[in-house]
Each structure stands twice: as C-alpha cells, then as structure tokens.
C-alpha positions, 0 to 999 in steps of 0.5 A: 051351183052345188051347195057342196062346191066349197066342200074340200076333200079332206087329208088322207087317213092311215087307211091309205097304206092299205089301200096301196098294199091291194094295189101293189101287185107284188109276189112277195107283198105283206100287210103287218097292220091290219087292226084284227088278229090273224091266224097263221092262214092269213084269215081274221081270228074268229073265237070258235065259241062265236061261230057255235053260238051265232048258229044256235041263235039264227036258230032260235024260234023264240028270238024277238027281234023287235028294238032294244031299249035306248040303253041296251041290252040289260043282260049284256050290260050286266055280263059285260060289267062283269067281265070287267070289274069281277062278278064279286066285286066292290062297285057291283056288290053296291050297285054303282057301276052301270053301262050303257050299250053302244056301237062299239069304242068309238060310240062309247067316246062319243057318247062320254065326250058329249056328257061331259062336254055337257056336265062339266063345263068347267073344264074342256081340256083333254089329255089322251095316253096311251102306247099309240095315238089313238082316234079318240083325240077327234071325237073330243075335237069335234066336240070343241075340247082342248085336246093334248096327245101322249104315247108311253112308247119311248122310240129312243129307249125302245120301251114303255115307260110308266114314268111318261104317264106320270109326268103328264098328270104332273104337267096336266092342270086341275079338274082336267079329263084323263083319257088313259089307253092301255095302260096294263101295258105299262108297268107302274110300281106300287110307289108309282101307283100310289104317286098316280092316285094322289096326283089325280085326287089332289088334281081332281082329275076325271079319268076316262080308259079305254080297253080295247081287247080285254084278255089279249094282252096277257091271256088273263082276263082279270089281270088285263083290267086289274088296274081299275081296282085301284081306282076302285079302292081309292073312290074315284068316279070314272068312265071306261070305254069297253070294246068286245069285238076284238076279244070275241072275232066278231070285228063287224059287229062293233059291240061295246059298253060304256061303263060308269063307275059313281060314287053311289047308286043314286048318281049313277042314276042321274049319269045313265039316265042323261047317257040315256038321252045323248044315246037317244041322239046319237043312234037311238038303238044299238045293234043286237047281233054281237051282243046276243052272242057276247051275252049267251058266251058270257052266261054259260060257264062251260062256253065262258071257259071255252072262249077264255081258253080261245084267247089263251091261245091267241096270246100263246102264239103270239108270246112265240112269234115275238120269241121266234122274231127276236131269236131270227133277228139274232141269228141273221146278226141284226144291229141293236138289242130287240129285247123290247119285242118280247117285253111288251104285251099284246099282239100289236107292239113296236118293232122299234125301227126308224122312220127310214127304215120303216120306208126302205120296207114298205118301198123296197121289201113291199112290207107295209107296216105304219109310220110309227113301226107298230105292227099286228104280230099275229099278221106273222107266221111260218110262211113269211117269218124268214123274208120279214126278219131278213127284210127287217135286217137288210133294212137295218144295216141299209140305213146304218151304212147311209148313215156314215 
C-alpha cells in the first residue's frame, strides 16, 4: 500500500489556459497572458544592459563562487534598498531600513508571512488589495492566517477605484496586516491619503506592499514607489516585497528582497536577525546569479542610465499600444467607451470585457486571455493588432445581440 494513495490531485491553476494554448493547433491562436513583458517579435524582453553585464560576469577570473551569507548579498541589498526608497533618503540616512535576499516576491512573502505569524500573535488576519488577486493569499493560508481578497478594479465602472482600498481598512479590524499591491496604480488625492494614514494609525494596522516591477508602471523609477514616502513620513513600520526580475528581463533568475522599514535602528536589528533565522529554514542560501547582474547595473551610473532608459522604452510602447487598440476599436465602431485602456498603467491592465465575451474569444477566436480580462499588452503588436481589435469587437457585438 502507497503511503500516497490518499493523496488527491489537486484543482487545476491558471496555468492550464497556457497549457490549452500550446495545444490548440490553430493558425491563427495567440497567448495575451504571459506574466513577462514581450517584445514585438514575440520573445520575452530582456534589458540589453543584462545580456553585456551577464557576459562580463561569466568572464570575471576573480568570482568567487562559494555560498553567500544566509542574509545575502549585502551590496544587493543596499543597492536594491536604494532603488527603493532614494539613495538620500530618510530611513537610509538613519539606518532603519534593511532587507534580506530572497528567492524572488514570492520567498519575500513566505519569509514575512512566517515572522509575523511568529511575532505578532495577536493577530492572524490578513487583508490582500490590489488591482488583481494576487498568489500571496496562499502563502498566508498556508501559514494558518485569516485571509480577506480585494481587487481596485471596478468591472462595472470600468476603472480603478482609490475609494475600494478605503473602504477596506474601514471595515478591517484592529491591529490587522495589510498586504497592499499596486497601489501606484490607483490614484488616491491627497485628502484620500491623508484619511488612508490616519485609518491605519488609529487601526494600528501593519502594512505589508508588494512592487513587483519597479519602473514598469510609469517609466519613472522614483515616481513607481513614491507612495512609500508617505508611510515613511508618517512613521510607520512596514514590510515590502521588492521583485527584480520583471524590471531587469531576467524572469528565471527570481531575485528580490524583503525590505523592513523600522522605527530605529536597533529594532531593525532584532527584525533581520529573526528573518535571518526563518531564511535559514526556509532556503538557507539565495542564488546569486541575477543578484550579481542587478548589483553591477545598479552601481555603475552610466550602465544605471542605460537600463533606465530600457525601461522608458518598455513603457513608451506600451503607452502606444493601448493608444493604437482604443483608437482601432473606435474606428471598427466598437460598443462601449475603452477609455479605461489607456488610464491605467502598466503592461498588464483590463480589457473590461464580460465573462462571455472573454470565452467567445478564447473558443471562437482562439485568443487566450484570463477570466478576469487582464491582459500583458506588450503580448501586442503590429502582426496581430488588427485580428485582436476586430476579435475584441465581433466578441462585443456577438453578446450584445444575445442579450436581446
């Protein structure tokens, strides 16, 4: 008898529309949610400073490659943390903010979901918001947390809405943690900041955000992760999962930190050495391949410059794509406004089509798109803009017909 015949398989992930993409043999078939961004010859994007600066490291005589320190690379760390928060500014000038390496977003969750399901017992509830569900929700599962879903997007309104996240910490109860994705993407007035501090101050709820592709948002790498400043300014204490590998190319490599912002040095201290601990458990050594490169990019200005004009571009083409669809879709004479296209940021954003019109594409156009409509833009391009838009208005006017 196995020991694993009670073993069931489990439900299918949202991997499985990739996987009947590939079997799909249609001539005409195209994948719109691949998680990477994409250039205009179907090819992942990779930043070209990644490619000079992997080659000049596999060529280095003096590399040593024997196992990093449980916490990491210390100059990645600093240079990541840099990135973040500005080389100048008020947490690194006092030295309370710190980091630890980890195996890309998803190690920075595990290894934050494990320290306060440790050290803060009190309490075990977690809300998630973001502009999409995000996989954080089964870490924190796992771990035996409460956890709560949110999503800014506003399918009937056809935007993000700032006020969602406001009525989620209203409704949040005390001491909760507050795992916050994307939020640049939500534009909050300063009144609507100002009532976001004081909820979660009087709340003392601990916030834990996520930025996934510093730079890809809006092509500015400060203005992606200025709303951590206010935070900052306020004095919280937070957590913050930083993934590098989208913003450089290097998908594989899954390189990150998690950074800890604390209220002074010493207690930042005690946080990294207990991280220390949980990172021990948890993988003991990160990988130092995509760290190395992130690291030589970051410390070299003139490369530095390089890469940030890399991602300019990234986002430059995308800002015309999005142009390009909305302006077809309103040529073909489309039903609907899709304004909501070029007002959101980013390369993946909502398409704002039905749950029907999402399945006439995937079964009668054979263009896979998720459930929800969130599509990778960058997956568009000059050879199959004209089927997507006109697919995207056959769908459209096919349910609006059944409807009657």
């Amino acid at each position: 008898m196995s020991v694993f015949t009670d073993v069931p398989l489990a439900q299918k992930l949202e991997g499985s529309l990739l996987k009947t993409y590939k079997q799909d043999d249609h001539p005409n078939k195209m994948f719109l949610a691949y998680k990477v961004c994409m250039t205009s010859q179907g090819q992942p994007w990779v930043s070209s400073v990644v490619r000079k600066t992997r080659t000049q490291i596999a060529q280095d005589p003096s590399l040593n490659f024997e196992y990093t320190p449980v916490m990491g690379m210390k100059s990645f760390i600093q240079a990541s943390l840099n990135l973040l928060f500005g080389k100048n500014s008020q947490v690194i000038m006092e030295n309370r903010a710190g980091g630890v390496h980890t195996v890309g977003d998803s190690g920075a969750f595990q290894l934050g979901a494990q320290f306060l399901k440790t050290w803060r017992r009190d309490s075990q509830i977690v809300y998630i918001i973001s502009s999409q569900k995000e996989p954080h929700g089964l870490v924190f599962q796992d771990m035996g947390f409460t956890v709560y879903e949110h999503t800014f997007w506003d399918s009937a309104r056809l935007r993000l809405d700032p006020s969602m996240l406001l009525d989620v910490v209203e409704r949040a109860p005390h001491g909760c943690i507050f795992v916050i994705g994307n939020i640049g993407n939500c534009k909050l007035t300063q009144g609507q900041w100002t009532q976001l501090m004081v909820l979660m101050k009087s709340k003392q709820i601990f916030p834990f955000f996520d930025i996934p592709y510093q730079g890809l948002a809006t092509g500015d790498l400060e203005e992606d992760a200025r709303f951590l400043q206010y935070f900052v300014s306020q004095g919280f204490e937070f957590f913050c999962s930083q993934s590098l590998s989208k913003n450089f190319g290097i998908y594989d490599e899954e390189v990150g930190i998690l950074a800890v912002v604390a209220l002074n040095n010493q207690l930042l201290l005690r946080v990294l050495s207990q991280l220390m601990n949980f990172a021990r458990a948890l993988w003991l050594n990160p990988p130092t391949t995509g760290a190395r490169i992130i690291t030589s990019v970051l410390c070299n200005p003139a490369i530095q410059g390089e890469w940030k004009q890399s991602l300019e571009g990234v986002v430059e083409n995308v800002m015309m794509t999005k142009e390009k669809v909305k302006e077809k879709l309103r040529l073909l004479g489309t039903p609907g406004s899709w304004d909501h296209i070029t007002e959101q940021k980013g390369s993946h954003s909502y398409l704002g089509l039905s749950s029907q019109q999402v399945e006439y594409l995937v079964k009668k156009k054979h263009i896979y798109i998720p459930k929800n409509g969130r599509i990778n833009f960058t997956c568009i391009n000059s050879y199959n803009i004209d089927y997507i838009t006109e697919s995207i208005t056959e769908a459209v006017l096919f349910t609006k017909d059944s409807e009657k």
